[in-house]
mmJSON file of the N, C-alpha and C atoms, coordinates in Angstrom:
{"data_MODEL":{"atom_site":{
"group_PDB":["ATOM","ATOM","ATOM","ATOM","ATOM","ATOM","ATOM","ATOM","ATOM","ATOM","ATOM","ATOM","ATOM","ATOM","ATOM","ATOM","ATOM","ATOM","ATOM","ATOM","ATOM","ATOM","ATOM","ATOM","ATOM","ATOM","ATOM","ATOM","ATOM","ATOM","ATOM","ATOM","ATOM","ATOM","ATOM","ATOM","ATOM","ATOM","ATOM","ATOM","ATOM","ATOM","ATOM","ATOM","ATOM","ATOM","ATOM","ATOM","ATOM","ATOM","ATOM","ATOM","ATOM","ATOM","ATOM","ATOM","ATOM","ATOM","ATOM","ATOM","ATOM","ATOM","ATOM","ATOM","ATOM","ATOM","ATOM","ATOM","ATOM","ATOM","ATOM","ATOM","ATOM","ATOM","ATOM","ATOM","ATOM","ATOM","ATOM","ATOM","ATOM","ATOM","ATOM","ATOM","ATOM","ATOM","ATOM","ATOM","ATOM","ATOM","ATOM","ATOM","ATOM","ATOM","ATOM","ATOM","ATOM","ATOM","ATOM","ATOM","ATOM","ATOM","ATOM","ATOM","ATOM","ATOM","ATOM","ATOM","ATOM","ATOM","ATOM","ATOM","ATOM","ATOM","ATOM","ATOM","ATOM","ATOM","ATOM","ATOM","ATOM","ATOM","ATOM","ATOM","ATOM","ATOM","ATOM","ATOM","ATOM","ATOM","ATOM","ATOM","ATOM","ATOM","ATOM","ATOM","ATOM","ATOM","ATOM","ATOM","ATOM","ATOM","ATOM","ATOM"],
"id":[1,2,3,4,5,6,7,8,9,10,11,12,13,14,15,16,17,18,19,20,21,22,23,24,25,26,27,28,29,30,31,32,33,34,35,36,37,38,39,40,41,42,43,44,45,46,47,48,49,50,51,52,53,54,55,56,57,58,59,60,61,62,63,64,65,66,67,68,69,70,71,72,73,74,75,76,77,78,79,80,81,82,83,84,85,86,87,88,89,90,91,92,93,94,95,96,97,98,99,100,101,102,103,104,105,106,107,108,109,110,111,112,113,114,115,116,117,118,119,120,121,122,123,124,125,126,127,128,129,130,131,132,133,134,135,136,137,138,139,140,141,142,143,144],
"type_symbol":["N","C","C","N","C","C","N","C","C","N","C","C","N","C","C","N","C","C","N","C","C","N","C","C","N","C","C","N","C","C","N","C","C","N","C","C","N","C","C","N","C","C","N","C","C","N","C","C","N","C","C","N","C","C","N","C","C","N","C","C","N","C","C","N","C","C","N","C","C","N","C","C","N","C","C","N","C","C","N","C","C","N","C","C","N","C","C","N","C","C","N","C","C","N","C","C","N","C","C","N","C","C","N","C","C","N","C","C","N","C","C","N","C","C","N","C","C","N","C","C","N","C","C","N","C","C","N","C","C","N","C","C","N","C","C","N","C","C","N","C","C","N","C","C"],
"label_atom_id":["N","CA","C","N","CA","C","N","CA","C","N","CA","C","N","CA","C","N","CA","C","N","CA","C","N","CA","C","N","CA","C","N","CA","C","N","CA","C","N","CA","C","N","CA","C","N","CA","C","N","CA","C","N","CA","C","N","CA","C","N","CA","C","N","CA","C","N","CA","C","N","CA","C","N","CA","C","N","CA","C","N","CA","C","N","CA","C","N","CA","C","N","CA","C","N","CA","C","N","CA","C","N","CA","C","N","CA","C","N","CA","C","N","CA","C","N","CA","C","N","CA","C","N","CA","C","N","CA","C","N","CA","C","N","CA","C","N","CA","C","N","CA","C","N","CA","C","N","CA","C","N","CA","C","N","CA","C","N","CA","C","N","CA","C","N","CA","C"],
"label_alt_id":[null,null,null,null,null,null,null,null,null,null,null,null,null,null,null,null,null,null,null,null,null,null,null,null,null,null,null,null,null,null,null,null,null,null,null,null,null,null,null,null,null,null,null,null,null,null,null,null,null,null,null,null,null,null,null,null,null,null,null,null,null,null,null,null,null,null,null,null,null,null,null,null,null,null,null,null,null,null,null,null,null,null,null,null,null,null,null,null,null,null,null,null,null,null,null,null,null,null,null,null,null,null,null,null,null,null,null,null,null,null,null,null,null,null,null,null,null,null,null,null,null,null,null,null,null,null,null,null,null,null,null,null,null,null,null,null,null,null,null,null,null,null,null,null],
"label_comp_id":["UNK","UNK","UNK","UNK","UNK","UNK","UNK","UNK","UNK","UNK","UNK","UNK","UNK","UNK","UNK","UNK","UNK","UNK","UNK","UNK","UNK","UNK","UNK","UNK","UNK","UNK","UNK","UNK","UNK","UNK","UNK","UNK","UNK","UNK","UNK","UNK","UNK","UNK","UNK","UNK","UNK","UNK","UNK","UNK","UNK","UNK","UNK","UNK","UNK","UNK","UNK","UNK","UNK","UNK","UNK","UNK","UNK","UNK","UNK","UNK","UNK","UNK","UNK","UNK","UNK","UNK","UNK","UNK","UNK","UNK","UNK","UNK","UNK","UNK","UNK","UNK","UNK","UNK","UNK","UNK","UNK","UNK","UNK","UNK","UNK","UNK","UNK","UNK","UNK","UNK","UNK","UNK","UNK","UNK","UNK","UNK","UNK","UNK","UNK","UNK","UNK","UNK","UNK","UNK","UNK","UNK","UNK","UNK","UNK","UNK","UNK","UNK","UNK","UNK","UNK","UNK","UNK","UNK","UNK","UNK","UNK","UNK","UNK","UNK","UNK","UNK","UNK","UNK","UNK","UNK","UNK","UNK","UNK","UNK","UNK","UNK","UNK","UNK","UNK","UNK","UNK","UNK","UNK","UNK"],
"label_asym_id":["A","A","A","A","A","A","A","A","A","A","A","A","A","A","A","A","A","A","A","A","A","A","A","A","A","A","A","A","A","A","A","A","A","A","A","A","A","A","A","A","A","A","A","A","A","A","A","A","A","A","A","A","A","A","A","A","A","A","A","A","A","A","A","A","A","A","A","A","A","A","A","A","A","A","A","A","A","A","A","A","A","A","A","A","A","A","A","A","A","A","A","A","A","A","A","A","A","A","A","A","A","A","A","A","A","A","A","A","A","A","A","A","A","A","A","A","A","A","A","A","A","A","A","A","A","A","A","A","A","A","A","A","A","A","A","A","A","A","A","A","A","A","A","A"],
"label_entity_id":["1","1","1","1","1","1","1","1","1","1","1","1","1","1","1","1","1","1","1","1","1","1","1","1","1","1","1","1","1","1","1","1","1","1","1","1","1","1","1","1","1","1","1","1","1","1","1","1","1","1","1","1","1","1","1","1","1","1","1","1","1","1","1","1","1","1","1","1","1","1","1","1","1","1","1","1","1","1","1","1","1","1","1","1","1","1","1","1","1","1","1","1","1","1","1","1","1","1","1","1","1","1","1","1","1","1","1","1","1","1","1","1","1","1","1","1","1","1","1","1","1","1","1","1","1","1","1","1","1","1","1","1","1","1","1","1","1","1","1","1","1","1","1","1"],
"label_seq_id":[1,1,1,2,2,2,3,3,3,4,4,4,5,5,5,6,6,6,7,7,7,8,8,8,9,9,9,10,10,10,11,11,11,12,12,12,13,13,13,14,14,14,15,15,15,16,16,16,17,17,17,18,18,18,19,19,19,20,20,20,21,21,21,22,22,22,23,23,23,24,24,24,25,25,25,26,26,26,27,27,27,28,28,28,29,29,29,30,30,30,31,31,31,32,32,32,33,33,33,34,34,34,35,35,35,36,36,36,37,37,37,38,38,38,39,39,39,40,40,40,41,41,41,42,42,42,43,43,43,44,44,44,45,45,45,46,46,46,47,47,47,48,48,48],
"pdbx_PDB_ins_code":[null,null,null,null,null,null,null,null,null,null,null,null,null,null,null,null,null,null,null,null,null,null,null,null,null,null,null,null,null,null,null,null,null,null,null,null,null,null,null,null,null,null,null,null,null,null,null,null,null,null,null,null,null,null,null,null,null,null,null,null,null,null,null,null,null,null,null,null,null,null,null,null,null,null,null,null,null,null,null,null,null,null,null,null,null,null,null,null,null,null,null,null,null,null,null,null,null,null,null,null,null,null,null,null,null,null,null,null,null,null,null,null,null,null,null,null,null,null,null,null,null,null,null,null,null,null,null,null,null,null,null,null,null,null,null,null,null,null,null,null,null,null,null,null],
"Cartn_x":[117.748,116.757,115.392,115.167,114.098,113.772,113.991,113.665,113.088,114.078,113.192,112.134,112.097,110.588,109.529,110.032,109.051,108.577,109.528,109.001,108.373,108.846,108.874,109.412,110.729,111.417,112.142,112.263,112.319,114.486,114.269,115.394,116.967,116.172,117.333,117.606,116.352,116.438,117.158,117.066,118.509,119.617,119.871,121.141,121.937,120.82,121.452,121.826,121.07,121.177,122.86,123.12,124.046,125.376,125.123,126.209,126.753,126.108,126.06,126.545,126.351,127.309,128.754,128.679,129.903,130.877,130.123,131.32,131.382,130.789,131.058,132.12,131.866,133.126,134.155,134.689,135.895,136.498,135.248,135.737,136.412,135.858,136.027,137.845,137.785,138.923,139.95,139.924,140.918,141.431,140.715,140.569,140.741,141.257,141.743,143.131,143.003,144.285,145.594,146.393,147.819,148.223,148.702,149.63,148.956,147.858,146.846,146.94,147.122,147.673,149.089,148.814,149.703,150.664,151.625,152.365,152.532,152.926,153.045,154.809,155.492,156.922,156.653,154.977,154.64,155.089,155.652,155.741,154.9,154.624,153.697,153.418,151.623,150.999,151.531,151.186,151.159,150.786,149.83,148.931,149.254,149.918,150.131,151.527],
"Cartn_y":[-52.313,-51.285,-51.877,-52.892,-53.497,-53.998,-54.842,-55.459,-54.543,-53.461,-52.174,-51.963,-51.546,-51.031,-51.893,-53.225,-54.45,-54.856,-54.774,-54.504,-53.917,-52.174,-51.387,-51.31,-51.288,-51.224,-49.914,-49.416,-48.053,-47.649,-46.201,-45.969,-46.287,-46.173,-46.944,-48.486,-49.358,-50.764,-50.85,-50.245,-50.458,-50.32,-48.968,-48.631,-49.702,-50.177,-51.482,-52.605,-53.148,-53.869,-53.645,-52.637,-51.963,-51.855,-51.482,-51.49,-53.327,-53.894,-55.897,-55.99,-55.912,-55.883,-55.773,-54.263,-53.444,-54.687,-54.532,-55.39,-56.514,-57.57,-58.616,-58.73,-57.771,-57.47,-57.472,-56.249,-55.856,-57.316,-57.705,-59.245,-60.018,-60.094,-61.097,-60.715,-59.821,-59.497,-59.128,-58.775,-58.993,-60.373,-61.551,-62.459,-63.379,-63.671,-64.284,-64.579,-65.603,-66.527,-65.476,-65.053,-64.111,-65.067,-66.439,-67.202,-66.944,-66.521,-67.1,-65.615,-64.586,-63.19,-63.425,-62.047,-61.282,-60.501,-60.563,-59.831,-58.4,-57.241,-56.313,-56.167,-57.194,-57.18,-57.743,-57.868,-58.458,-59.861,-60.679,-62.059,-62.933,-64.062,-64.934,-65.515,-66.002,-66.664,-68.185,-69.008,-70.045,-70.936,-70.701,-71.493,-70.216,-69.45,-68.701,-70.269],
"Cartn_z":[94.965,94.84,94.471,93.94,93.296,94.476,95.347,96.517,97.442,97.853,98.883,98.33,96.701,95.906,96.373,95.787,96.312,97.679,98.574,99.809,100.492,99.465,100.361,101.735,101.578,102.582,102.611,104.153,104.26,104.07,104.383,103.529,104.679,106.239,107.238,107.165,106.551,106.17,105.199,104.071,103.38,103.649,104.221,104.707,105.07,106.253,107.361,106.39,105.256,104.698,103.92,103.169,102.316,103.355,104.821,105.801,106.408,106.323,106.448,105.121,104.169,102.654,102.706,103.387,103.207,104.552,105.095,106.383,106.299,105.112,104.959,103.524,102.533,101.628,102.501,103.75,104.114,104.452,105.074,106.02,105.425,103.792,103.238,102.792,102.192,101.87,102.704,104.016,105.01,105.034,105.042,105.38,104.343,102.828,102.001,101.582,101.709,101.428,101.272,101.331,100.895,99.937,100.38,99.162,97.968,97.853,95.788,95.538,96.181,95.485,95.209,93.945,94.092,94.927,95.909,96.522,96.114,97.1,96.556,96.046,95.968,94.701,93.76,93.859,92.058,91.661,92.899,92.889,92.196,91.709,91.839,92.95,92.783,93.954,93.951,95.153,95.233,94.018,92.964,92.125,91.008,90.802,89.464,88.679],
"occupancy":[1.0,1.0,1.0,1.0,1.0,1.0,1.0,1.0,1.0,1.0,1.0,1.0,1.0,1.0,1.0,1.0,1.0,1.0,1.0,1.0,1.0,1.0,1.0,1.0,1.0,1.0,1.0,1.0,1.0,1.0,1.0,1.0,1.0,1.0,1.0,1.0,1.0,1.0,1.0,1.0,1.0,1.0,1.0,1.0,1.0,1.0,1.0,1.0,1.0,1.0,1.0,1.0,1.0,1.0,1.0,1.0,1.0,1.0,1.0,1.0,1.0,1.0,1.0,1.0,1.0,1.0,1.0,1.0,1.0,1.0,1.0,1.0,1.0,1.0,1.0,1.0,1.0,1.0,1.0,1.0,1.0,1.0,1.0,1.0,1.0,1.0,1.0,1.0,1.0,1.0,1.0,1.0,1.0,1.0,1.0,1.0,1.0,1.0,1.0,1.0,1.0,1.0,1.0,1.0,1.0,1.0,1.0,1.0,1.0,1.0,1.0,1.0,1.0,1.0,1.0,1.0,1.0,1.0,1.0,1.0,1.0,1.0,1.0,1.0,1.0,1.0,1.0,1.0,1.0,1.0,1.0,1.0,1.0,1.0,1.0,1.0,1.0,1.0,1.0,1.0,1.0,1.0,1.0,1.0],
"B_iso_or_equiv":[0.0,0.0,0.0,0.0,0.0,0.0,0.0,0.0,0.0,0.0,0.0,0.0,0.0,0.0,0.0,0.0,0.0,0.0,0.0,0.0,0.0,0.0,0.0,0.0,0.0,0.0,0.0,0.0,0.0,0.0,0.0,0.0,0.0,0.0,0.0,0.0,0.0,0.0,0.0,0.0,0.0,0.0,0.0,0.0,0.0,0.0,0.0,0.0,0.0,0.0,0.0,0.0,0.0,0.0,0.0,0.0,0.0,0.0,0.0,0.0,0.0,0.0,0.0,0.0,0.0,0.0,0.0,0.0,0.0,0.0,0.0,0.0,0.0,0.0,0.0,0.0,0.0,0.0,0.0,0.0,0.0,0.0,0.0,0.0,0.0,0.0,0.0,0.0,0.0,0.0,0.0,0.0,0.0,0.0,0.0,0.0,0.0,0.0,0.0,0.0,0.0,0.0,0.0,0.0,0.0,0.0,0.0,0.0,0.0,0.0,0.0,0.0,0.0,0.0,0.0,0.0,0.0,0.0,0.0,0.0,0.0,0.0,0.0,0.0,0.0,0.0,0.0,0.0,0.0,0.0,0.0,0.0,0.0,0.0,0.0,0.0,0.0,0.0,0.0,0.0,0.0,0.0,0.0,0.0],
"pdbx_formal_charge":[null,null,null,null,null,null,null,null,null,null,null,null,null,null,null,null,null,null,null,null,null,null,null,null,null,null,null,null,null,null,null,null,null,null,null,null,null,null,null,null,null,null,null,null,null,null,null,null,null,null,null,null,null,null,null,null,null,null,null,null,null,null,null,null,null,null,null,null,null,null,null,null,null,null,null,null,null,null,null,null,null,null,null,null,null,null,null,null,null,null,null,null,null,null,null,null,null,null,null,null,null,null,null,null,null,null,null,null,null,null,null,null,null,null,null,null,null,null,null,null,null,null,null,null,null,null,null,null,null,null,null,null,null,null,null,null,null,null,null,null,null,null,null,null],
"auth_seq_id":[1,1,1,2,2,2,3,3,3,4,4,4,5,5,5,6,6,6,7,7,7,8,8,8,9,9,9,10,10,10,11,11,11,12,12,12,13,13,13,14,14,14,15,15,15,16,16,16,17,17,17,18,18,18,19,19,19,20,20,20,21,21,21,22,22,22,23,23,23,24,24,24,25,25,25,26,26,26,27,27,27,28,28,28,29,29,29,30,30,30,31,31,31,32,32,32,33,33,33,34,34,34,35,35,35,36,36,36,37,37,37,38,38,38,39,39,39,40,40,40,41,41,41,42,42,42,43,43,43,44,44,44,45,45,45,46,46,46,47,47,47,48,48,48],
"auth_comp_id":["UNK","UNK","UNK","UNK","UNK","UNK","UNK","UNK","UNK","UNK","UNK","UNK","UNK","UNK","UNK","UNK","UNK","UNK","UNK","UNK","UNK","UNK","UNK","UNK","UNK","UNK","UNK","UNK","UNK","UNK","UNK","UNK","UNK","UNK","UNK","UNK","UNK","UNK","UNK","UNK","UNK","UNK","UNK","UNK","UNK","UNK","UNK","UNK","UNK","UNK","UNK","UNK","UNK","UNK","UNK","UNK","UNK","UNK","UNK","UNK","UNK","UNK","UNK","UNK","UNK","UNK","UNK","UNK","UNK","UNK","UNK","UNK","UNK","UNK","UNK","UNK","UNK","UNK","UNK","UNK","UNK","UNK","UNK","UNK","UNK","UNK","UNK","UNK","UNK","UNK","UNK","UNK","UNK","UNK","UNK","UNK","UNK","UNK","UNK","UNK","UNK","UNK","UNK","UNK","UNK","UNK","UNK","UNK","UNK","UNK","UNK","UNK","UNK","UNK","UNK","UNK","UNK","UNK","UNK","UNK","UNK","UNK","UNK","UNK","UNK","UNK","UNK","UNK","UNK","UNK","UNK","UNK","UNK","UNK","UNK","UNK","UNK","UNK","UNK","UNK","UNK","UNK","UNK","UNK"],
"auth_asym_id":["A","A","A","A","A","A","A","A","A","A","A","A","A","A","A","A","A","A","A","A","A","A","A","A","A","A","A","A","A","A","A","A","A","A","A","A","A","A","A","A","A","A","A","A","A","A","A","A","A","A","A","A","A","A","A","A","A","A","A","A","A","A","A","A","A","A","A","A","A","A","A","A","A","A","A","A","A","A","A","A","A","A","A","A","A","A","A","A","A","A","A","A","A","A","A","A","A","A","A","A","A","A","A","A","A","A","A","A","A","A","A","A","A","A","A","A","A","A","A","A","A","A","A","A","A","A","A","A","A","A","A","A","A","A","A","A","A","A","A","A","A","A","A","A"],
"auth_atom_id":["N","CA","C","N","CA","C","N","CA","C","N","CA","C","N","CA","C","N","CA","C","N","CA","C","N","CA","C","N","CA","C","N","CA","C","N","CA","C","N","CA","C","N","CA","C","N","CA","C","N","CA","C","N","CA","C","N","CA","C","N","CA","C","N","CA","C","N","CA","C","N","CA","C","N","CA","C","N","CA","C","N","CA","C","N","CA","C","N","CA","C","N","CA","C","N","CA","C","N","CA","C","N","CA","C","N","CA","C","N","CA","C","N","CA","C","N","CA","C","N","CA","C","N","CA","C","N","CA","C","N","CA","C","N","CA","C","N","CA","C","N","CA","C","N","CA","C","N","CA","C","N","CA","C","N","CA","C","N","CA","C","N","CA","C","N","CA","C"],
"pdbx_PDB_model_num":[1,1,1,1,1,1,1,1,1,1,1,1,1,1,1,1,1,1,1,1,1,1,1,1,1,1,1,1,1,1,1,1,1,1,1,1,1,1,1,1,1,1,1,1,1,1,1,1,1,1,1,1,1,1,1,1,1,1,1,1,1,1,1,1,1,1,1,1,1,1,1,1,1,1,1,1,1,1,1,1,1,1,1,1,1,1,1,1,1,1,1,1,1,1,1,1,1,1,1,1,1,1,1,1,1,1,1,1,1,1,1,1,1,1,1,1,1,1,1,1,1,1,1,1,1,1,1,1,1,1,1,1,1,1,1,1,1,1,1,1,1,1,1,1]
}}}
């Protein structure tokens, strides 16, 4: 929010900005290791 202020950047430039966020979170987290979680039988990870 400080950055748009400072820019002044308009309120679809954020959006876009806030939507490139959002799809690089999902990405990220689709996309991480399975062995270093938790399983869902509550197993340990590889490195627990």
């Amino acid at each position: 929010w400080y950055r748009a202020a400072d820019e002044g950047l308009s309120r679809d430039e954020v959006q876009g900005m806030l939507k490139e966020v959002s799809e690089w979170i999902s990405m990220t987290e689709q996309n991480y290791p399975s062995h270093i979680a938790l399983n869902k039988n509550k197993q340990k990870g590889f490195f627990s």
